[in-house]
Kinemage of the C-alpha trace (Angstrom):
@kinemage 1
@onewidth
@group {chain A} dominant
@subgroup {mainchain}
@vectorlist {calphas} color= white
{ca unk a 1} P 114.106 84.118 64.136
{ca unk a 2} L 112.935 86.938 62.243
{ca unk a 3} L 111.094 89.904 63.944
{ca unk a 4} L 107.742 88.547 61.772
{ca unk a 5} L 108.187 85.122 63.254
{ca unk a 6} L 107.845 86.577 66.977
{ca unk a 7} L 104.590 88.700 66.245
{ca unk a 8} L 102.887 85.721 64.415
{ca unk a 9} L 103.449 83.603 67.312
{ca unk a 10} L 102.428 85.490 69.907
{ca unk a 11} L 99.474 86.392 67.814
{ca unk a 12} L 99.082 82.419 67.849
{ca unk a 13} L 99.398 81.991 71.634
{ca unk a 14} L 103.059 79.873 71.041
{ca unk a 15} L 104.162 79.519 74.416
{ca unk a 16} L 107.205 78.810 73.473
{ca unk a 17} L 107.355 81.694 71.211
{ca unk a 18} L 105.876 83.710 74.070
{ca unk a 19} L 109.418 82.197 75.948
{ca unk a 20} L 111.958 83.146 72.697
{ca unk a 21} L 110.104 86.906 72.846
{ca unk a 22} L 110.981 87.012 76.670
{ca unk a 23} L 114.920 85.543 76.325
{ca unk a 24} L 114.955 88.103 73.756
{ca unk a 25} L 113.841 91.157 75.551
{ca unk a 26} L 116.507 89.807 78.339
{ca unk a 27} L 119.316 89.493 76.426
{ca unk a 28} L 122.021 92.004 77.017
{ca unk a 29} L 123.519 91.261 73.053
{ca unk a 30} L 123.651 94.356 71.048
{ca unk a 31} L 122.116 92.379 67.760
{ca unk a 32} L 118.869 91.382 69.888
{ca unk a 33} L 118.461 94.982 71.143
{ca unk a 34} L 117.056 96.550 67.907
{ca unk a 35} L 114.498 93.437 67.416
{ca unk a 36} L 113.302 93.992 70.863
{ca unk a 37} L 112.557 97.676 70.528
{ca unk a 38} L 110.829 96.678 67.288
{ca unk a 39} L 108.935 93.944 68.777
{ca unk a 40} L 107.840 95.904 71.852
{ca unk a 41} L 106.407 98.417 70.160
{ca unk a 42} L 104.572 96.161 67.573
{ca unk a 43} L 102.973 95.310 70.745
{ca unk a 44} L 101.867 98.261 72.271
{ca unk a 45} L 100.701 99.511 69.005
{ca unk a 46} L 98.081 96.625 70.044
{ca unk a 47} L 96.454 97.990 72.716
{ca unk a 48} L 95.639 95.062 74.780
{ca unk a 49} L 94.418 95.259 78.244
{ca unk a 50} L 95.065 92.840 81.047
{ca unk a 51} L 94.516 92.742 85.243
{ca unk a 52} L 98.069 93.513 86.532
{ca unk a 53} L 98.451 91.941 90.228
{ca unk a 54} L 101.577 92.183 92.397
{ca unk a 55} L 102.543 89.616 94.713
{ca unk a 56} L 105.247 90.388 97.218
{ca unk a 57} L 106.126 88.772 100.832
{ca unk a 58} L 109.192 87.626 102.760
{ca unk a 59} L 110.513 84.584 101.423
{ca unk a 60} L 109.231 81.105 102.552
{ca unk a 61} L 105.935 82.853 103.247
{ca unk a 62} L 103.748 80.805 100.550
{ca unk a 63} L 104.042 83.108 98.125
{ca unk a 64} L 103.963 80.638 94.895
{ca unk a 65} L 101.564 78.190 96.921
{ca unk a 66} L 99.358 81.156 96.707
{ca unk a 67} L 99.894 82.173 93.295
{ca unk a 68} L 99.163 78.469 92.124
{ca unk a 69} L 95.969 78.769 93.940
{ca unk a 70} L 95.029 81.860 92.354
{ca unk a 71} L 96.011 80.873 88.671
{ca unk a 72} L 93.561 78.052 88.870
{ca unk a 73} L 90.641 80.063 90.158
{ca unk a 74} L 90.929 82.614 87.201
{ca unk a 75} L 91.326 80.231 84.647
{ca unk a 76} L 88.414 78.041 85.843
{ca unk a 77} L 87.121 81.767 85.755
{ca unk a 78} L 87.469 81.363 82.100
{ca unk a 79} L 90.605 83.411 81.294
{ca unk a 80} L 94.051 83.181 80.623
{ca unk a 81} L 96.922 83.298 83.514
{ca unk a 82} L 100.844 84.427 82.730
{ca unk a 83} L 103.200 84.479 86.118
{ca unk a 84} L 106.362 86.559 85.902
{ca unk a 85} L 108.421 85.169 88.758
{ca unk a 86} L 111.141 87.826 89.233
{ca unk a 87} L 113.781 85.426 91.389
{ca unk a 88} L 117.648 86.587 93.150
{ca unk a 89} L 120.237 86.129 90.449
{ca unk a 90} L 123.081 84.073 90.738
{ca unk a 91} L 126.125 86.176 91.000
{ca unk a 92} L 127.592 83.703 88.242
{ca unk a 93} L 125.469 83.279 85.767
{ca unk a 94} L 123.171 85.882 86.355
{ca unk a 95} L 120.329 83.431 85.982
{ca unk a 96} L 117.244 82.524 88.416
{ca unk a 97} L 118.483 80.337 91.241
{ca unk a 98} L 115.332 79.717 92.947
{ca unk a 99} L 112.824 78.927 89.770
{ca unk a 100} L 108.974 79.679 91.426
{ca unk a 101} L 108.038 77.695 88.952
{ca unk a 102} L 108.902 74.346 90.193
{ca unk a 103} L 106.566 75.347 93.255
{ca unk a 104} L 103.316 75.714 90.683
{ca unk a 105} L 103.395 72.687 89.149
{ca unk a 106} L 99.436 72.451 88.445
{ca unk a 107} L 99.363 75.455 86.938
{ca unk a 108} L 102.291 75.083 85.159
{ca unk a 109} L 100.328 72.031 83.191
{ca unk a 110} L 97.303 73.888 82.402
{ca unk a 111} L 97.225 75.210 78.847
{ca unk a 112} L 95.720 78.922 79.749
{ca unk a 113} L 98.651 79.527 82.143
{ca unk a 114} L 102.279 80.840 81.207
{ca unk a 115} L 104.698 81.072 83.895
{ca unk a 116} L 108.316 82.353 83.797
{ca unk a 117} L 110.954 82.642 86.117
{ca unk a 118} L 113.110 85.444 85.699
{ca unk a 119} L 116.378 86.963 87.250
{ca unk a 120} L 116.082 89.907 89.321
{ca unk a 121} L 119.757 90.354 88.126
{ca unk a 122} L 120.298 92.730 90.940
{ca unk a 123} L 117.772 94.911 90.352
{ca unk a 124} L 115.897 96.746 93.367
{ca unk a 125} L 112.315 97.196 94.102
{ca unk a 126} L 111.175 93.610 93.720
{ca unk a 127} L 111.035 93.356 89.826
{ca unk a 128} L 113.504 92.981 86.835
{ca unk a 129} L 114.747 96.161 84.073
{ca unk a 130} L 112.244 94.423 81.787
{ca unk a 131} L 108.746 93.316 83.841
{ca unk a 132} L 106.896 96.207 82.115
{ca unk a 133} L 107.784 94.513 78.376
{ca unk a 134} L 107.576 91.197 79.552
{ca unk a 135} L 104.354 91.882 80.677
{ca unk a 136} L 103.672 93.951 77.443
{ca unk a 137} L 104.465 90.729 75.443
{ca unk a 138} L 102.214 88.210 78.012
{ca unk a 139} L 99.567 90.808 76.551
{ca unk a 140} L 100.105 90.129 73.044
{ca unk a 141} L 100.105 86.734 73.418
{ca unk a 142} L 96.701 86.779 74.366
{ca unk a 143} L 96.954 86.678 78.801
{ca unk a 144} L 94.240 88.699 80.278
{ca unk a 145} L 95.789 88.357 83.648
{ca unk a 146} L 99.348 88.938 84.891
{ca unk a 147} L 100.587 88.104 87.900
{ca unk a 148} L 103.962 89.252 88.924
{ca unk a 149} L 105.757 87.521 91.883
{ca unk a 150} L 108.182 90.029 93.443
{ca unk a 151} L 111.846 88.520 94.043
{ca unk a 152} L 110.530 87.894 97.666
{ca unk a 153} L 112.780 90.095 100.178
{ca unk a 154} L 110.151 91.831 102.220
{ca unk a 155} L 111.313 95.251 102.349
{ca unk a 156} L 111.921 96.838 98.961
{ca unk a 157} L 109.125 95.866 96.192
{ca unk a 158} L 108.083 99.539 95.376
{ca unk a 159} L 108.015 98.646 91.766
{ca unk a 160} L 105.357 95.730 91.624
């Protein structure tokens, strides 16, 4: 995909463009590095404004049964819901191993909600490198309200 093919989608709401834009700011390949710098700061030439809330707790404490909760509340609120759930890595992959998402299945249906698990890939303080893009691109793609699930480990979220 070309760097015009990103911004008209998230412009459009794709989800699944909204996904490709997030893989891509994530990706550790030299090529995609220059397209993501572009891309980000197509976005923040935007200006868009959206309720930031951090959601951190020791693990198994309901964290996702709460966000779920709250997702459905502020869409039937009339706006629009993305969930970055920052989860541990896998030490071989470097992927999410727990995937929140799973937990949120109503929300996960509903058309005004985005939700996206992503690696912590060892990073401290409860987010990833990237939450502050990712939640730059949730922005563009129209998500007034962002809700970032910390990685869960009850001591060290100083970032959310």
């Amino acid at each position: 995909m070309n760097l015009i093919d990103y911004i008209k989608g998230l412009q459009k709401n794709d989800r699944s463009i909204l996904s490709k834009s997030i893989t891509l700011i994530e990706s550790s390949l030299t090529k995609d590095k220059e397209k993501s710098v572009k891309l980000i700061n197509h976005c923040l030439k935007q200006k868009h404004k959206s309720l930031r809330i951090g959601i951190t707790g020791t693990p198994g404490v309901g964290k996702s049964t709460f966000i779920e909760a709250l997702g459905q509340k502020i869409i039937n609120d009339g706006n629009k819901v993305a969930v970055l759930a920052i989860d541990p890595s896998s030490h071989i992959s470097n992927g999410s191993i727990l995937g929140d998402k799973t937990r949120m299945q109503q929300l996960s249906n509903s058309t005004n909600a985005f939700i996206r698990p992503s690696p912590s890939e060892g990073h401290l303080g409860g987010v990833t490198y990237n939450t502050k893009d990712l939640i730059t691109l949730c922005e563009a793609a129209g998500y007034n309200v962002i809700i970032i699930e910390t990685v869960g480990v009850g001591q060290s979220e100083f970032l959310v």
